[in-house]
Structures are given as C-alpha cells and as structure tokens.
VEXDREN-2710 file (C-alpha; in Angstrom, 1 decimal):
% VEXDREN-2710
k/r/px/py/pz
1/UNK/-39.2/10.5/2.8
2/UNK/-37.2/11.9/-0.1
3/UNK/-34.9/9.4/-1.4
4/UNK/-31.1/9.5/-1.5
5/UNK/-30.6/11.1/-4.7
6/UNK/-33.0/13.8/-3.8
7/UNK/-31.7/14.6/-0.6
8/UNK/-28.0/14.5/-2.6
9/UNK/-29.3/17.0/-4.7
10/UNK/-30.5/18.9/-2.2
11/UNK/-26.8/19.1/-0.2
12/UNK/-28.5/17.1/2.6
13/UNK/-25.1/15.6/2.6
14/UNK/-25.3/15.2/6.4
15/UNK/-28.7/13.0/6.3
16/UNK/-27.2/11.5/3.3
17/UNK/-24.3/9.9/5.4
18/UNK/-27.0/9.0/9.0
19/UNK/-29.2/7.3/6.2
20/UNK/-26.1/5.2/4.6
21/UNK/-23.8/4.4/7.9
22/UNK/-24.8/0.5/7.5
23/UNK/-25.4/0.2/3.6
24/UNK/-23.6/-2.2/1.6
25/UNK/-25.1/-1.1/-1.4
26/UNK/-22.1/-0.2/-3.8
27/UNK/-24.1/3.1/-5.3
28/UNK/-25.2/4.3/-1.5
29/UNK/-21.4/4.2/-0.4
30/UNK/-20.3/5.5/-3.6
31/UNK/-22.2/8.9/-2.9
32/UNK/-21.6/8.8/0.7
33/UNK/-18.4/8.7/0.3
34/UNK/-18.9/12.3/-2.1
35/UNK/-20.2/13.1/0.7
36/UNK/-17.7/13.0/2.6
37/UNK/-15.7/14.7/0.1
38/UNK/-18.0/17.4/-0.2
39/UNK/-18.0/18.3/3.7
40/UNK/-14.4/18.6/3.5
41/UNK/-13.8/15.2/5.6
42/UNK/-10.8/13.7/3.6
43/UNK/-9.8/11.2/6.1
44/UNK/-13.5/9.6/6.7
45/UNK/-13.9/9.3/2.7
46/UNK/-10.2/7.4/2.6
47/UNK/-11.9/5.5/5.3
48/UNK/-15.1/4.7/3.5
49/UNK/-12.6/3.3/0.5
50/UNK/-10.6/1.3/2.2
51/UNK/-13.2/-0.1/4.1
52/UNK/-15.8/-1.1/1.3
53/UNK/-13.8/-0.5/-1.9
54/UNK/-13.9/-4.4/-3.0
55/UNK/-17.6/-3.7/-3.6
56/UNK/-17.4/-1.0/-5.3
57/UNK/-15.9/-1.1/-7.7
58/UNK/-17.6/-4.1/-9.1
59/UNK/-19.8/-1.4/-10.3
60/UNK/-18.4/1.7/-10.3
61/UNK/-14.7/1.3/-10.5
62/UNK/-14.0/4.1/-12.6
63/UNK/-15.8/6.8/-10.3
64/UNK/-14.5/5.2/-7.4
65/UNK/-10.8/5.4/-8.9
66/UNK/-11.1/9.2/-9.9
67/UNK/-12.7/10.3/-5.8
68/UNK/-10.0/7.3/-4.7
69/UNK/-6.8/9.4/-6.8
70/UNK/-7.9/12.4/-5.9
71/UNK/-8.6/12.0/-2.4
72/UNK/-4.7/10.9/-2.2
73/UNK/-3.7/13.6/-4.2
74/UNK/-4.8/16.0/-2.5
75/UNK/-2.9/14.6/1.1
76/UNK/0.3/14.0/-0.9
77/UNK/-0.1/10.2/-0.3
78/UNK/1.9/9.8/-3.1
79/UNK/3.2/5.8/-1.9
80/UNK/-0.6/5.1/-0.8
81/UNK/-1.9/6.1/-4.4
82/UNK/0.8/3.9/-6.0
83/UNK/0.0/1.1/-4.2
84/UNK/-3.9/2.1/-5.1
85/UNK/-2.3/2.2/-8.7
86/UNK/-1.3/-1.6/-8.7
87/UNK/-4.5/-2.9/-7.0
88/UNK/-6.4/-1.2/-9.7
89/UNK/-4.2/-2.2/-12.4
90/UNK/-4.4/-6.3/-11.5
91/UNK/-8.6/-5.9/-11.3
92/UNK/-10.1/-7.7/-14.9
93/UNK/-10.0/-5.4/-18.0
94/UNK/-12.9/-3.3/-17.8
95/UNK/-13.2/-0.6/-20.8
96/UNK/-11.1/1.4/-22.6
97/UNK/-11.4/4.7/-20.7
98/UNK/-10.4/2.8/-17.5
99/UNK/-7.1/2.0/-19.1
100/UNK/-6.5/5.5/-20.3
101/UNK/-7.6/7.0/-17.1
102/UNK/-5.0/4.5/-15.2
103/UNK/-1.9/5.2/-17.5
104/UNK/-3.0/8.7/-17.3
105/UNK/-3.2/8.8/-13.3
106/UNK/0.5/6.7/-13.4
107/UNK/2.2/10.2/-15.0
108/UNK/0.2/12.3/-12.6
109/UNK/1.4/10.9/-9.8
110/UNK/5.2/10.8/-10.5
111/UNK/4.7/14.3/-11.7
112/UNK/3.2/15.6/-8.8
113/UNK/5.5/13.9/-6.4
114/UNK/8.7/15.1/-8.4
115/UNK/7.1/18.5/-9.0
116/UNK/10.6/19.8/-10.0
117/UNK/12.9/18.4/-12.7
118/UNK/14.5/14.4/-11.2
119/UNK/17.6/14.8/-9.3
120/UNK/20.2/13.5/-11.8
121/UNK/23.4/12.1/-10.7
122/UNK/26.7/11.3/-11.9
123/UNK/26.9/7.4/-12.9
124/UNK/30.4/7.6/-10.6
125/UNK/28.4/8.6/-7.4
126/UNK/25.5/6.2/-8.2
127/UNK/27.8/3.5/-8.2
128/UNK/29.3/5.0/-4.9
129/UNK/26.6/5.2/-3.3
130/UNK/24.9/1.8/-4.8
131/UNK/28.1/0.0/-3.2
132/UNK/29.2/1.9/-0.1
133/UNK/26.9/4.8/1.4
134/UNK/25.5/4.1/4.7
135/UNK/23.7/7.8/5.0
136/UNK/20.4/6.7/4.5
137/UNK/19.5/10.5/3.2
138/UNK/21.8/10.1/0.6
139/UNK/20.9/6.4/-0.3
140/UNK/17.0/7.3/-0.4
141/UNK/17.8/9.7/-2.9
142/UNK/20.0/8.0/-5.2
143/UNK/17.5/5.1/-5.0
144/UNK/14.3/6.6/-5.4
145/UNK/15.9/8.0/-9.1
146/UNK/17.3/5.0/-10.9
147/UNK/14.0/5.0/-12.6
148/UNK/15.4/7.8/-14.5
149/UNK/18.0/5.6/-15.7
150/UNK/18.5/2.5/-17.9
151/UNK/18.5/-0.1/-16.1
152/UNK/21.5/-1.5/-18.0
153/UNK/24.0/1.4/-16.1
154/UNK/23.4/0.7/-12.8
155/UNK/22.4/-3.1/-12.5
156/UNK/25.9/-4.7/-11.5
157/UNK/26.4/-1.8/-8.5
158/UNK/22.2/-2.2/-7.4
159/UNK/22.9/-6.2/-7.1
160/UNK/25.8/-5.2/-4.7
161/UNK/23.6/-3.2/-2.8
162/UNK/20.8/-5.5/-2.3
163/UNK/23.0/-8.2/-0.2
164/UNK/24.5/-5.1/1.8
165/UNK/23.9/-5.6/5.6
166/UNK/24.8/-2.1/6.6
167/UNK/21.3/-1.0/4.8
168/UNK/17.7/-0.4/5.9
169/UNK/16.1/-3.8/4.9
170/UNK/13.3/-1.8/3.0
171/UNK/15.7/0.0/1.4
172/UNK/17.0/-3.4/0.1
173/UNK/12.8/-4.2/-0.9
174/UNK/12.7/-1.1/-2.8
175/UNK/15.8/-2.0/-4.7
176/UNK/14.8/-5.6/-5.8
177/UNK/10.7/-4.2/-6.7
178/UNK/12.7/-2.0/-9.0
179/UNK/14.0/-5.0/-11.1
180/UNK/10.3/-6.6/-10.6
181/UNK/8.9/-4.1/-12.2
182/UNK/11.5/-3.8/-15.5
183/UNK/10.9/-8.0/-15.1
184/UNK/14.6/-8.7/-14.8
185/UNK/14.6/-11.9/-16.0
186/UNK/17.9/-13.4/-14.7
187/UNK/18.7/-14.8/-11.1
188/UNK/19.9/-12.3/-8.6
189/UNK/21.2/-12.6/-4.7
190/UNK/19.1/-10.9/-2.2
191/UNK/19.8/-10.5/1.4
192/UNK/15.8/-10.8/3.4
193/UNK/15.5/-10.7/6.8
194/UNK/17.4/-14.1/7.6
195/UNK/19.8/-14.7/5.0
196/UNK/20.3/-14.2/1.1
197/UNK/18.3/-15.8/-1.4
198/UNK/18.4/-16.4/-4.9
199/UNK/15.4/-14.9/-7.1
200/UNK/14.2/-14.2/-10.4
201/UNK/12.6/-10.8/-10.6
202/UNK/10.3/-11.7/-13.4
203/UNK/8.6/-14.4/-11.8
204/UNK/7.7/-12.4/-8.5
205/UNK/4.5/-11.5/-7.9
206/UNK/4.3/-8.0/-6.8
207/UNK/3.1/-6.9/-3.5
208/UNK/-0.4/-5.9/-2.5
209/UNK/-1.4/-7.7/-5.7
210/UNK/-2.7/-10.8/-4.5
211/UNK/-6.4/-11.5/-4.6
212/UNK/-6.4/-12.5/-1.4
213/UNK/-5.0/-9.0/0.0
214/UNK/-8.4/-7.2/-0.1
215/UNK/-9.3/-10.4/1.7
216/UNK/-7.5/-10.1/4.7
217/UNK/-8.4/-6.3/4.7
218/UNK/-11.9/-6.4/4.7
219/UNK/-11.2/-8.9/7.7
220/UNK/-9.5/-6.5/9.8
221/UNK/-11.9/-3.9/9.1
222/UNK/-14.8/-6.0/10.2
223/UNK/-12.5/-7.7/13.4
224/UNK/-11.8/-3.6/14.1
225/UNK/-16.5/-2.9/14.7
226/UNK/-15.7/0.4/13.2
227/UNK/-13.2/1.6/15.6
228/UNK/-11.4/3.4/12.8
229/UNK/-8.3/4.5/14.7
230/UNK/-7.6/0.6/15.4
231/UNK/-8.3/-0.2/11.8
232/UNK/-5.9/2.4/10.4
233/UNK/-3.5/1.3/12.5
234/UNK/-3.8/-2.7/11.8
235/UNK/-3.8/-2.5/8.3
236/UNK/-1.1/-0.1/8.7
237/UNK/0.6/-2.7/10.1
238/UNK/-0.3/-5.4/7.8
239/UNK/1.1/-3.4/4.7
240/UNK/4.0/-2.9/6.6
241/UNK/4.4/-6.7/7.2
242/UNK/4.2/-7.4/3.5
243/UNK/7.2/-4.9/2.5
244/UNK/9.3/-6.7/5.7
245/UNK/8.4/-10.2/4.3
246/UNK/8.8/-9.5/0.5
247/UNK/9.4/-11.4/-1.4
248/UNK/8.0/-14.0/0.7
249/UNK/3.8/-14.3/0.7
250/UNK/2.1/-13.7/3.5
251/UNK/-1.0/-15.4/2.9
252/UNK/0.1/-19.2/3.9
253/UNK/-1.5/-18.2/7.2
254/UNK/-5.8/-18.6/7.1
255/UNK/-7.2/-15.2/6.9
256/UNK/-9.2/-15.2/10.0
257/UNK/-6.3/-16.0/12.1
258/UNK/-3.9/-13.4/9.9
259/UNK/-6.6/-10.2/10.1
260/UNK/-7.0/-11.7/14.1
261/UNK/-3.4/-11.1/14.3
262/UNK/-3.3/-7.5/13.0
263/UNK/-6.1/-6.3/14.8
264/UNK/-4.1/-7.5/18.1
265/UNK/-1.0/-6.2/17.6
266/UNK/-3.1/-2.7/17.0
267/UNK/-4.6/-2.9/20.0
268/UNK/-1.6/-3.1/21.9
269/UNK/0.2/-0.4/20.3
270/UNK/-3.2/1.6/21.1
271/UNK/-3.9/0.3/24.9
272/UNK/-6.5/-2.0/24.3
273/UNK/-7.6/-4.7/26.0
274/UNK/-6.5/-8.2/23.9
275/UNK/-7.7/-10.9/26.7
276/UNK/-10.8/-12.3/24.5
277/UNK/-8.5/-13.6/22.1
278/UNK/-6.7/-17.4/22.0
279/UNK/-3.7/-18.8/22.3
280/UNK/-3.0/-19.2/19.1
281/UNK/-3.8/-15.9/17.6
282/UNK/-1.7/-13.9/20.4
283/UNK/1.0/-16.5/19.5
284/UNK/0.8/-15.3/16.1
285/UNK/0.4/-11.5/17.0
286/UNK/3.8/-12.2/18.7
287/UNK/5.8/-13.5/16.1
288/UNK/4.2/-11.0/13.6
289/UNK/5.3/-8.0/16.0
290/UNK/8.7/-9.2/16.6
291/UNK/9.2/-9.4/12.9
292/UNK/7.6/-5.5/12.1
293/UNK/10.0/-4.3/14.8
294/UNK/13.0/-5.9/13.8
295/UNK/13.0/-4.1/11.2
296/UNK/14.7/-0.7/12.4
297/UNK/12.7/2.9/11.0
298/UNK/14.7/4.7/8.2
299/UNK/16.1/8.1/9.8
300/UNK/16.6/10.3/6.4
END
C-alpha cells in the first residue's frame, strides 16, 4: 500500500483521512488536517486543531499556526483567533520566524476585523458613555476602541465603568483585560459576579493562558468519544466559564471532575442522557450552569 505521503500526493485526500482517523502521530494529523482543508471541510479541520493541537505543535507549531490562522480567518473568527493568538504566544520560544509570523498575524487580525478606518470618538462621549450608557450597542462600541487611545485619557472614566451594575458582566471582563494587557500596575475596584474586588492588573494572569487549559480541553474532548457536536458545545461552555469567572482561576477544581462537568452540562443543553455520571460531578455541573447562566447574553 502506498504510504501517506504518496497517496497525499496523489489527492487521495479521502483515503488520507479513513487511514489517519485514530493516529496520534503529530505529522499524520498535521496533513489530515490539509486535508481537510483541501476538501473544503473548514469546520472538521478547526475540529482536528482543537482536538489534537497540544501535540502538534510540539513539532510542527509553525505549520500548524499558519492552517490554524487561516482556517479562522477565513470564518471571521476573529475573537477565536485572538484567543489562538495568546495560547500561541505563552508556548516556549521556538525560532525567530515563529516570532515574526506571530507579531505579524497580531496586525492581520485587527486589520481584518476593522477592515475600515477605527471608529473614533469624542473624548466627551467616551467618558459619557464610560460612566453612564446602558445601550449595550453603544457601550460595545465605545469599548471595543479604547485600544485606539492612550490609556492615560480614558483610565479614571473606564475604572468607573468597571464597578457599574447596570452593565453586561463581560462587558465589565473586557474592560479590566484591557488594563491587563497595558499591565496597569496600580490597584483598581472591580465589580465580579459577587461583589467588588481590589486587583492589580499587572499581576493577572491572562485567560486561556494557563498550562493547564489545554489540559482540561483535551479532557473534554476525550470524555466527548468523538461526538463533535457535544465537544463544540462543552468547551464552548468551558471558555465561556473562564470569561464569567475572570479574574478568578478555574483550575482549583481536579481536571477530571472539571472536563466531567463540561461534558454534562453539554449534554443537557443537547438532550443527552447524563445518568452514568456521580453525585458529585452532576453537583458540580450544577453549580457550573447556574453560574454560565447568570450571566445574562449581551443584546447589541
């Protein structure tokens, strides 16, 4: 029988993808997820990614990265291939072209999301809108530009806003990741789920840059056996949880019983039977589920 790269080379992409399903062979998944591309089957190569991406790119991360941005790029996944952005910028140092590639692939993807010139704004109605819109259209867009600005104009009106009650909770999030990532070193109110906190920007980690976050991933992709619909959904769900729990960790909880939890809470938003599990996970699953829906959807 011809071997993979033969048949590769010879557009057996089909065969190429019945021959890999089970491999966990970083180069096999690498090309079958090509071919993936290659058929046109967008969704199934994000699929393969997310599913075996922690072991590929221990080899290949530079491949891997360019089919991974492109793939999102295409879909407009613009939020999905930011996130992909920090995960790949918190791996170990790897070579000089993987650097460039990543600081190029950062400009690409704010310019395609803001193909047209930023929305600017008057400094007045920034502050306005900082301190007193409720419209969450109009907040969204005010928001989503401060990177556009120095920091410096609009800091005193964005610490207002992020102990308002009378705004979307992630809205609040997105506010204080915006001083995380200019490392605002000074101690700032901000209003979580519960109550208001005192933080220091600077000394945040981040979310989805945790080593263990690929962890608990590739545990809900194996607790899912390949159902992709139920794995989309759960780590769907688990991404979501991070942004509602932020800047609190997630991770105090032991991986198995956290990917357990995900995968439940999935199959009950899908129909699925969730009797096989204990106690204590479907305790969990409730107390997770509660949280995620407490936190009500932003209507732009």
């Amino acid at each position: 029988m011809d071997n993979l790269d033969s048949l590769f080379n010879k557009k057996e992409y089909q065969l190429v993808l019945d021959l890999t399903k089970d491999s966990k062979d970083p180069k096999e998944l690498l090309m079958r997820i090509s071919c993936f591309v290659i058929l046109g089957k967008t969704d199934e190569a994000l699929d393969e990614i997310e599913k075996n991406q922690s072991l590929i790119e221990t080899k290949y991360q530079l491949r891997l990265m360019k089919l991974h941005f492109e793939l999102f790029l295409s879909k407009k996944l613009f939020d999905e291939a930011r996130i992909a952005l920090k995960h790949y910028e918190n791996l170990p140092y790897v070579s000089q072209e993987v650097e460039e590639f990543m600081r190029e692939m950062k400009d690409r993807i704010e310019e395609e999301s803001h193909p047209n010139s930023p929305q600017k704004f008057e400094i007045d109605d920034i502050y306005d809108v900082l301190e007193k819109e409720t419209d969450s259209g109009k907040i969204s867009q005010v928001l989503f530009s401060l990177k556009n600005y120095n920091l410096n104009i609009y800091i005193d009106s964005l610490k207002i806003f992020l102990v308002r009650e009378d705004v979307n909770p992630n809205f609040r999030t997105y506010g204080l990741l915006l001083l995380v990532d200019e490392k605002y070193d000074k101690e700032i109110k901000f209003r979580n789920l519960k109550e208001i906190i005192s933080v220091v920007p600077s000394r945040l980690e981040p979310p989805f840059t945790s080593f263990l976050y690929p962890l608990v991933c590739g545990a809900i992709t194996s607790e899912s056996n390949n159902d992709v619909s139920l794995t989309k959904t759960a780590l769907h769900l688990f991404n979501c949880y991070i942004i509602d729990s932020y800047p609190d960790s997630v991770f105090e909880i032991e991986i198995e019983d956290l990917s357990k939890a995900f995968v439940v809470i999935a199959k009950e938003y899908l129909g699925q039977d969730t009797s096989s599990y204990d106690e204590k996970v479907l305790n969990l699953a409730k107390e997770i589920k509660e949280k995620i829906e407490s936190v009500p959807e932003i209507r732009l």
